[in-house]
C-alpha positions as CSV (number, residue, x, y, z in Angstrom):
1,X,18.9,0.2,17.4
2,X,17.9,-2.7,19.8
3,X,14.4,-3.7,18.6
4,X,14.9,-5.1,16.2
5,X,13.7,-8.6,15.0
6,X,15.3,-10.8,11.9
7,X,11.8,-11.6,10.6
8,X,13.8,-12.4,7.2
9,X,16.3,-14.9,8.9
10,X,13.3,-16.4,10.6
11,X,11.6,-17.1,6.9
12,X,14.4,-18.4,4.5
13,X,13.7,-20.5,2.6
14,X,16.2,-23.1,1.8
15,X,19.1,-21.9,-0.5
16,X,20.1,-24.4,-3.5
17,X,22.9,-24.0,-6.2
18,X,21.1,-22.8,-9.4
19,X,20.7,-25.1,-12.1
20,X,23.6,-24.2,-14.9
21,X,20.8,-24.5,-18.0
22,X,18.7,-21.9,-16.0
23,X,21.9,-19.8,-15.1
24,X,22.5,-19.4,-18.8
25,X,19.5,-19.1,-19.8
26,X,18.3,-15.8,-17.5
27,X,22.2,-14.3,-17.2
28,X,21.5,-14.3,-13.9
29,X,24.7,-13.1,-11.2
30,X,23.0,-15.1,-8.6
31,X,24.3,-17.9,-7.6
32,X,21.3,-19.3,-5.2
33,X,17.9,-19.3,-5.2
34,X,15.0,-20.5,-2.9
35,X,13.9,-23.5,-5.7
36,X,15.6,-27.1,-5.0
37,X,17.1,-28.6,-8.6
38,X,13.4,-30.9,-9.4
39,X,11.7,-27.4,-9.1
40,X,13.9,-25.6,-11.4
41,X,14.2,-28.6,-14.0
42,X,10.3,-27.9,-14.3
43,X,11.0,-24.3,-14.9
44,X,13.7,-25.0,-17.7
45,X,12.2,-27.6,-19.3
46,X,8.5,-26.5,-19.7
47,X,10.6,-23.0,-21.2
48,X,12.9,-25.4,-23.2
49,X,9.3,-26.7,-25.0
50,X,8.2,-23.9,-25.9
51,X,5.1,-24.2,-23.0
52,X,6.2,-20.6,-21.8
53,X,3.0,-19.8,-20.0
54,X,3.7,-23.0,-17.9
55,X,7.2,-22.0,-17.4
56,X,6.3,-18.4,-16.3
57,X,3.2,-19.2,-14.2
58,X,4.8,-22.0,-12.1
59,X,7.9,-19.7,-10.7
60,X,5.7,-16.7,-10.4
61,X,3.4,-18.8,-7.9
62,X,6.7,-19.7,-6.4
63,X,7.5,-16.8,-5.9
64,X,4.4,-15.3,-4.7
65,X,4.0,-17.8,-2.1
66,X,7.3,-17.4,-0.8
67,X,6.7,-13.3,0.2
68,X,3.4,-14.6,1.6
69,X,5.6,-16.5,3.5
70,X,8.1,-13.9,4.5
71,X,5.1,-11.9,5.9
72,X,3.5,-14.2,7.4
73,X,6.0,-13.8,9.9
74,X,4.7,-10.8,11.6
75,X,1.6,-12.1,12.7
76,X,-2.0,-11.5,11.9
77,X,-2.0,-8.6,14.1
78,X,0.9,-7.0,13.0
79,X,-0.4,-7.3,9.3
80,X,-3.9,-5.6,10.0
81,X,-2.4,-3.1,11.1
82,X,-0.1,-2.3,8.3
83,X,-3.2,-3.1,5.9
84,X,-5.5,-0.8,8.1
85,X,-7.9,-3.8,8.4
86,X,-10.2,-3.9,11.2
87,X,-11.2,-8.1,10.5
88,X,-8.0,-9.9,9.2
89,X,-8.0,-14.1,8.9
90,X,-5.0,-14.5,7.2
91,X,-1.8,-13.7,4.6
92,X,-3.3,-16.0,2.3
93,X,-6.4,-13.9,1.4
94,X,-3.9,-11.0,1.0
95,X,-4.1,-9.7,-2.9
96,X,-0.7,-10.2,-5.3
97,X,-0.8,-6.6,-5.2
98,X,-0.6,-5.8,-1.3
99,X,1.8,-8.7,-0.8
100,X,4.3,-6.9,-3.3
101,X,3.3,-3.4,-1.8
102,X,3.7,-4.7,1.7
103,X,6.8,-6.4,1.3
104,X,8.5,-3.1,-0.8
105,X,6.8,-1.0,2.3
106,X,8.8,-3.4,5.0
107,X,12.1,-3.2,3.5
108,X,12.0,-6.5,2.0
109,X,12.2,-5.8,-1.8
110,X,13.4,-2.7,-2.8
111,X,11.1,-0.3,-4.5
112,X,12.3,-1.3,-8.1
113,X,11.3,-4.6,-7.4
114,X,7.6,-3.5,-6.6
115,X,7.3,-1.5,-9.8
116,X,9.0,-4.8,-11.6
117,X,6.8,-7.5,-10.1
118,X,3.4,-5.3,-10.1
119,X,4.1,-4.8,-13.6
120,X,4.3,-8.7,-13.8
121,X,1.1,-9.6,-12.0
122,X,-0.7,-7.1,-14.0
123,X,0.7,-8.8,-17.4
124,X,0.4,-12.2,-16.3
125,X,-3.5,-11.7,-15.0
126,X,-3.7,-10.0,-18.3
127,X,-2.7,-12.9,-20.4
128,X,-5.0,-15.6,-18.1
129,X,-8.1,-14.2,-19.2
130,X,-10.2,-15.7,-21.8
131,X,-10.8,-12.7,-23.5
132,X,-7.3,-12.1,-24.2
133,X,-7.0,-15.5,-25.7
134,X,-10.3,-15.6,-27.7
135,X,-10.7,-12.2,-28.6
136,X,-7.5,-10.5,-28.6
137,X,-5.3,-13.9,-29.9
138,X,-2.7,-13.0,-27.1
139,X,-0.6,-15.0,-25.5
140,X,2.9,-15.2,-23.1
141,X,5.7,-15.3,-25.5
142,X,9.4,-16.5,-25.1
143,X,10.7,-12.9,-24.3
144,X,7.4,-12.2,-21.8
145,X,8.3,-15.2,-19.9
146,X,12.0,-15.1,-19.9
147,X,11.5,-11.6,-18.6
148,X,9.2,-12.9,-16.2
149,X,11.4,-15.7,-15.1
150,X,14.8,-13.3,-14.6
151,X,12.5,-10.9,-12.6
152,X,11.6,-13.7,-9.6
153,X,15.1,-14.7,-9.4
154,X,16.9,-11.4,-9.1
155,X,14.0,-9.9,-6.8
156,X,12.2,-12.6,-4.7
157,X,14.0,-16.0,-5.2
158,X,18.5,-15.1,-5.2
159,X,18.9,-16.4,-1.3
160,X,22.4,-14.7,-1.3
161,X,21.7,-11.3,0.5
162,X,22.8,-10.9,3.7
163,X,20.7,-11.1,6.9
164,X,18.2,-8.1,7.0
165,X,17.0,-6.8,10.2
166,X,13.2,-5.0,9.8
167,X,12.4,-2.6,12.8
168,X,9.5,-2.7,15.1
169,X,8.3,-6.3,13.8
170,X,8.2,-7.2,17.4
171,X,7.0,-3.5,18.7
172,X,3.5,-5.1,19.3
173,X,5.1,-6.8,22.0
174,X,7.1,-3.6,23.7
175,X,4.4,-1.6,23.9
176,X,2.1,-3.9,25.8
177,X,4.9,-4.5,28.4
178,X,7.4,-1.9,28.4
179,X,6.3,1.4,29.8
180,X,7.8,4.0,27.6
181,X,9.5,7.1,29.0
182,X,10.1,10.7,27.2
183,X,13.4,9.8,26.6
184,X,13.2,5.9,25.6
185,X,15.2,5.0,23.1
186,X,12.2,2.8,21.2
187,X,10.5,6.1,21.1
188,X,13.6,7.8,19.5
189,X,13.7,5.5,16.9
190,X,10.1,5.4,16.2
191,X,10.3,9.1,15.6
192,X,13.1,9.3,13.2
193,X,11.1,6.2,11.5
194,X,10.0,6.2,7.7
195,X,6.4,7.8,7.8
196,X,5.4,3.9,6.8
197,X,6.5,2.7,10.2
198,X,4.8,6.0,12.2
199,X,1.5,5.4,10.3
200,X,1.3,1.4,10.9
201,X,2.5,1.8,14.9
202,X,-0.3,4.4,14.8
203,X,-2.7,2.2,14.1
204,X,-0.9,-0.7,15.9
205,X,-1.5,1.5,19.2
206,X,-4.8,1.8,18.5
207,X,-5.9,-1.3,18.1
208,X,-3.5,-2.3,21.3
209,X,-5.7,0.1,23.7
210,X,-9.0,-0.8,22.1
211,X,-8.6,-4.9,23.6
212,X,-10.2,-3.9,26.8
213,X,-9.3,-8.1,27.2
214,X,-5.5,-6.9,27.1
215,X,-4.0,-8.0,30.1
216,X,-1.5,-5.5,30.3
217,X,-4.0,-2.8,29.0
218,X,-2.5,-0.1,32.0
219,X,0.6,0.2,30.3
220,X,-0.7,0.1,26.7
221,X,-3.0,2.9,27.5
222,X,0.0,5.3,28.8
223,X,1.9,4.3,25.9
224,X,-0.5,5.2,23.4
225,X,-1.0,8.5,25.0
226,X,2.7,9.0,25.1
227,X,3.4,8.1,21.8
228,X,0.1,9.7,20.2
229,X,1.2,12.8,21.5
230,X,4.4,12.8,20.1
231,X,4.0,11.4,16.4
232,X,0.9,13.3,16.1
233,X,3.0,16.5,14.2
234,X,4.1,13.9,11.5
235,X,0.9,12.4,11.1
236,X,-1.2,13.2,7.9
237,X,-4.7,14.5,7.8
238,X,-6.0,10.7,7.2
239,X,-4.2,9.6,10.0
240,X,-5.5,12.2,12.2
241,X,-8.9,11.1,11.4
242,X,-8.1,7.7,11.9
243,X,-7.3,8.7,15.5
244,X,-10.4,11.4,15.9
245,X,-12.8,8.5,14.5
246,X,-11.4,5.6,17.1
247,X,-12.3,8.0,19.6
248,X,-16.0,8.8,18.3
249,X,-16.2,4.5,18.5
250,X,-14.6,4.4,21.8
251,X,-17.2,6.7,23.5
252,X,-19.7,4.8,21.1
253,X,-19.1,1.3,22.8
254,X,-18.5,2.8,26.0
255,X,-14.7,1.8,26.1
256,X,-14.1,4.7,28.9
257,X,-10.2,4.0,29.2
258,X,-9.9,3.9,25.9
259,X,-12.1,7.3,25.7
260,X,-10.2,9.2,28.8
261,X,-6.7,8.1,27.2
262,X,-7.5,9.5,23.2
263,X,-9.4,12.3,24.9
264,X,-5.9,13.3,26.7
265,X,-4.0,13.2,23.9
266,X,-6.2,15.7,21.8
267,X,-6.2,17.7,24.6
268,X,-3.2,17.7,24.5
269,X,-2.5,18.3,20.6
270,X,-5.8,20.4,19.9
271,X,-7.1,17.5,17.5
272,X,-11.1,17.6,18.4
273,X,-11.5,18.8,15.3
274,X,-10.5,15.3,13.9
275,X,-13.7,13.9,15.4
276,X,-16.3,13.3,13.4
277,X,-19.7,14.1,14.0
278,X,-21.7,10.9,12.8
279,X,-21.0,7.1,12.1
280,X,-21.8,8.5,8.3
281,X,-17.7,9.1,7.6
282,X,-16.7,5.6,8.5
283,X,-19.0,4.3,5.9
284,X,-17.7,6.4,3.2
285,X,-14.4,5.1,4.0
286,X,-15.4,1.6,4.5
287,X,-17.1,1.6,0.6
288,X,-13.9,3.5,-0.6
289,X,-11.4,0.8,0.8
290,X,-13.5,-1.8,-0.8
291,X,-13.4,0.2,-3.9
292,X,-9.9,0.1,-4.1
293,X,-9.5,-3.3,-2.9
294,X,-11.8,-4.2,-6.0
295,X,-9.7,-2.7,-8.1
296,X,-6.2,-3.9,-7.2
297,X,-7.9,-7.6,-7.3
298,X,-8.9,-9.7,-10.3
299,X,-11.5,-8.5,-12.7
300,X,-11.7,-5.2,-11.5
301,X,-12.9,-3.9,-14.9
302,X,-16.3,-5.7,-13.7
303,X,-16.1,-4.9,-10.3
304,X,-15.2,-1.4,-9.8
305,X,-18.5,0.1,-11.3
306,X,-20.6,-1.4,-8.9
307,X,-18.7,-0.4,-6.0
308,X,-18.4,3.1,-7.8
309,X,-22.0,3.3,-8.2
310,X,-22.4,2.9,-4.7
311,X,-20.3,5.1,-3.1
312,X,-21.5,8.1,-5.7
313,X,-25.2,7.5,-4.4
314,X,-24.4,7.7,-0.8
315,X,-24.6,11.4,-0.8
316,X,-23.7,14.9,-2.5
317,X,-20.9,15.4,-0.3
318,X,-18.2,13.2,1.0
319,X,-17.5,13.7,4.9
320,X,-14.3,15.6,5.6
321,X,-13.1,12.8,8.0
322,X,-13.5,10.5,5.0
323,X,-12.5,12.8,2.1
324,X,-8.6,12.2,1.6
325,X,-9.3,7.8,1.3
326,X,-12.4,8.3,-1.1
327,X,-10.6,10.8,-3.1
328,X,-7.8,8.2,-3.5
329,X,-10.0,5.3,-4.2
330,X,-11.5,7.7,-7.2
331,X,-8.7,8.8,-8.5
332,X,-6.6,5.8,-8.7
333,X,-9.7,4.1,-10.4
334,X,-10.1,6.4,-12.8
335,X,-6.5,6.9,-13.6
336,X,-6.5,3.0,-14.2
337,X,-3.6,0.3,-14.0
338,X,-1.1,-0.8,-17.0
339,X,-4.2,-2.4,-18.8
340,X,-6.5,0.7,-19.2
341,X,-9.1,1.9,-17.2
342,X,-13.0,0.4,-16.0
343,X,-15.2,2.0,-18.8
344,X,-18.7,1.0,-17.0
345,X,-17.4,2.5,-13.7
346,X,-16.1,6.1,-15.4
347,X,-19.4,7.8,-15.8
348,X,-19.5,7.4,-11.6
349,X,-15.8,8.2,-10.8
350,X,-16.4,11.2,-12.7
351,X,-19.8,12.2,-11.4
352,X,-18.1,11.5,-7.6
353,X,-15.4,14.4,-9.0
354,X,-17.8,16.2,-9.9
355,X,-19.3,17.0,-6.4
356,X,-16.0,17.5,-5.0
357,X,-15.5,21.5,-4.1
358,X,-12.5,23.6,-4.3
359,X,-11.6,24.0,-0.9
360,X,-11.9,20.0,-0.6
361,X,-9.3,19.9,-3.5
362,X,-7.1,22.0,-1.6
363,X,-7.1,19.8,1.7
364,X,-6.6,16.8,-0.3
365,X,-3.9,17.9,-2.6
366,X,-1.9,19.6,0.9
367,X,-1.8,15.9,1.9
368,X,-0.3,14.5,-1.2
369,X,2.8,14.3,-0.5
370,X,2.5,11.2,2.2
371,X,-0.1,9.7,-0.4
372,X,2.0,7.1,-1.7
373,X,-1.0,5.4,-3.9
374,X,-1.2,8.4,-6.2
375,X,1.7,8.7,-6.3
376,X,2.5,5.3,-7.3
377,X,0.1,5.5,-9.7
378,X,1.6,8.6,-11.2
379,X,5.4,7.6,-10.8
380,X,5.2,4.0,-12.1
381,X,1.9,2.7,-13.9
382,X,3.8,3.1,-16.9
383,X,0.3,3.0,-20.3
384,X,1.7,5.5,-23.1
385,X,1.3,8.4,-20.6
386,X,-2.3,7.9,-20.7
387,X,-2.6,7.8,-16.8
388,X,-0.9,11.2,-16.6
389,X,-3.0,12.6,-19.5
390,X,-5.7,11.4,-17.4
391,X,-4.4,13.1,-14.4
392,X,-3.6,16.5,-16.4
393,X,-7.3,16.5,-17.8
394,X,-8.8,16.5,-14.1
395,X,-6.9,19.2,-12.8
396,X,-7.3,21.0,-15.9
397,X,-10.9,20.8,-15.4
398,X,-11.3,21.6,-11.9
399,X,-8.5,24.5,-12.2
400,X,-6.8,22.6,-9.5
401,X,-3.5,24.7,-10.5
402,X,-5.1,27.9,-9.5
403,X,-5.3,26.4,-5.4
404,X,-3.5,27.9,-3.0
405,X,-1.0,24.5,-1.9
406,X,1.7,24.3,0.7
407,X,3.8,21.9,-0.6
408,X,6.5,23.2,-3.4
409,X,7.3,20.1,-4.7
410,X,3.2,19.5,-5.5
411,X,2.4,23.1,-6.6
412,X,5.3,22.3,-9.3
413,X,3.7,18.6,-9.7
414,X,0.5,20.4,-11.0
415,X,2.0,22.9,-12.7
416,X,3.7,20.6,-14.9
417,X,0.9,18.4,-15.0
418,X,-1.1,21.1,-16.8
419,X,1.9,21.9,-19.1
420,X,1.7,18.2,-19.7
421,X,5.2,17.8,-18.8
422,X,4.9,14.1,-18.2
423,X,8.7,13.3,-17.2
424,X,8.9,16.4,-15.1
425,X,5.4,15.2,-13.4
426,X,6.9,11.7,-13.1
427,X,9.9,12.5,-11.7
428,X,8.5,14.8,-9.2
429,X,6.0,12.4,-8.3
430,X,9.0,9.5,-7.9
431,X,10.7,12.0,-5.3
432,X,7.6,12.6,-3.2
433,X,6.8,8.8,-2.8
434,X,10.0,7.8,-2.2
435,X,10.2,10.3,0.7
436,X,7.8,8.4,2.5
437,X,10.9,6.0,2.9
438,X,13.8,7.4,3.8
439,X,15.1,7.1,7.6
């Protein structure tokens, strides 16, 4: 494949022998890691004291900022458009949790890393509230942080893997100024891409052709049709809204290229039906992305019921265009995260379920198998099998196992869901996300 860029190489970090006390102490097999030998005396000694919370928290910021780093190296632009972000500043205002989902998504950690370090954020948030030190007398203890400490050296900090090249980093740049031709080989490759990579060009294009500033806008505008055209039979149903909805903006603002060029392509693909009738779906998935982003950030127990709140009063019935992202947002706030669930916000998550008709079921749950956060969620948030509980109690309710569904891999997920098969359900749900991956 020739475009490729070595956005790893280009963010290193510095490789240092590690520190013999802290090799025997974590068992480590690395040999290297991205901490010089001052930063890793501070490590071993605050652990040595017994000040494990100081021990754990200092390499875990380490760490943290070092995979901000690593990303950073895309590029604002690049970034949005993974994230789906219309107004992005910068990787700094980027949660723990996206950083770690991004970099898994990219190829930079593996997926068992993602589960590992999520799991970590989540415990070590946990732990920094007051209320678990006043109220619940907890605190990080010698095998939490140890545990801690092993995890960001095998996964973020060992500096002894071998160069990895991440595809289409610099795609941003091809598309702009390289007319692409049916048979190009950058649109080979993008179509034997993990779905990951077809959804964030999507939206890459998009944004591309909707700079009416963009000097080389010609060619951007034939490659977007070009490539639309041809991705658009692996798209999902939320990324075909995506599309239908920057159209409906385009003719809003007047952007006629941008209009006659999305126009062609569902023409061309028999997508009108993707275009939404009002500005009133964007605003559903505007609230449901802050939803979500509320509660994969700090204190979401006391923000999610206010966001919640909001998007059940916006109406009986959620858009179509918007259905498959709010539906997410709900779910995945009322299944909850390795702490429990938002109990102020679950009288609203349910009520929001409650409007939610069969046939809407059906649409969304035919699209499951490219929605990799539920299925995360159902895979990995590991809390005594009360998520899947959780999850086998709504489609008891709605008799979601009595839809007609496409997929055989989800009809099974339900069924065993209802049978409360939970490792079955796990496993199945394991398999479907990690599909979204594979080349």
């Amino acid at each position: 494949m020739n475009d490729l860029i070595n956005v790893i190489e280009a963010s290193k970090p510095q490789a240092y022998s590690i520190n013999s006390n802290l090799l025997k102490l974590t068992d480590t097999k690395k040999m290297t890691i991205s901490l010089n030998e001052k930063e890793q005396l501070k490590i071993y000694n605050a652990f040595n004291a017994k000040y494990y919370d100081m021990a754990a928290e200092y390499i875990w910021i380490r760490s943290m900022n070092i995979l901000r780093d690593k990303i950073a190296v895309f590029g604002n632009d690049f970034i949005a458009d993974m994230l789906g972000y219309d107004n992005f500043s910068s990787v700094k205002d980027i949660s723990e949790e996206l950083i770690i989902g991004l970099c898994a998504d990219i190829g930079m950690i593996k997926q068992t890393a993602r589960i590992k370090l999520k799991s970590t954020s989540e415990l070590l948030y946990h732990l920094q509230r007051r209320q678990a030190v006043e109220e619940e007398n907890e605190e990080l203890g010698k095998s939490d942080a140890l545990n801690v400490i092993t995890i960001c050296i095998n996964y973020v900090l060992n500096n002894e893997e071998d160069t990895v090249f991440i595809p289409y980093a610099n795609m941003r740049k091809d598309l702009q100024t390289r007319l692409l031709e049916e048979n190009s080989e950058l649109l080979s490759s993008l179509l034997n891409s993990p779905y990951f990579y077809i959804r964030t060009i999507t939206r890459t294009m998009i944004n591309l052709a909707s700079d009416e500033k963009n000097p080389s806008l010609d060619i951007t505008l034939q490659n977007l049709i070009l490539v639309l055209k041809h991705v658009w039979g692996k798209l999902d149903e939320n990324e075909r809204w995506y599309i239908g909805i920057a159209y409906s903006q385009a003719v809003s603002a007047g952007n006629s290229q941008l209009t006659r060029a999305i126009r062609t392509v569902l023409n061309s693909v028999k997508g009108f039906d993707y275009v939404p009738e009002s500005t009133k779906s964007d605003t559903y998935r505007k609230t449901a992305r802050h939803l979500l982003a509320k509660h994969n950030d700090f204190n979401n127990f006391y923000t999610e019921p206010e966001l919640a709140r909001l998007l059940l009063n916006m109406g009986t019935s959620i858009p179509k265009a918007a259905l498959i992202e709010c539906l997410t947002a709900v779910l995945i706030c009322r299944l909850g995260n390795s702490y429990g669930v938002s109990n102020a916000a679950i009288l609203y998550l349910d009520s929001i379920l409650d409007t939610v008709s069969n046939d809407s079921w059906a649409y969304f749950l035919n699209e499951l198998k490219t929605n990799t956060e539920v299925l995360f969620e159902l895979a990995f948030v590991q809390r005594d099998d009360e998520v899947l509980k959780i999850w086998a109690n709504i489609i008891r309710k709605y008799s979601l196992n009595g839809l007609s569904l496409n997929d055989q891999n989800v009809k099974k997920l339900i069924t065993e869901s209802v049978a409360s098969n939970f490792t079955t359900v796990r496993n199945i749900a394991e398999k479907l996300y990690s599909n979204n991956y594979k080349i």
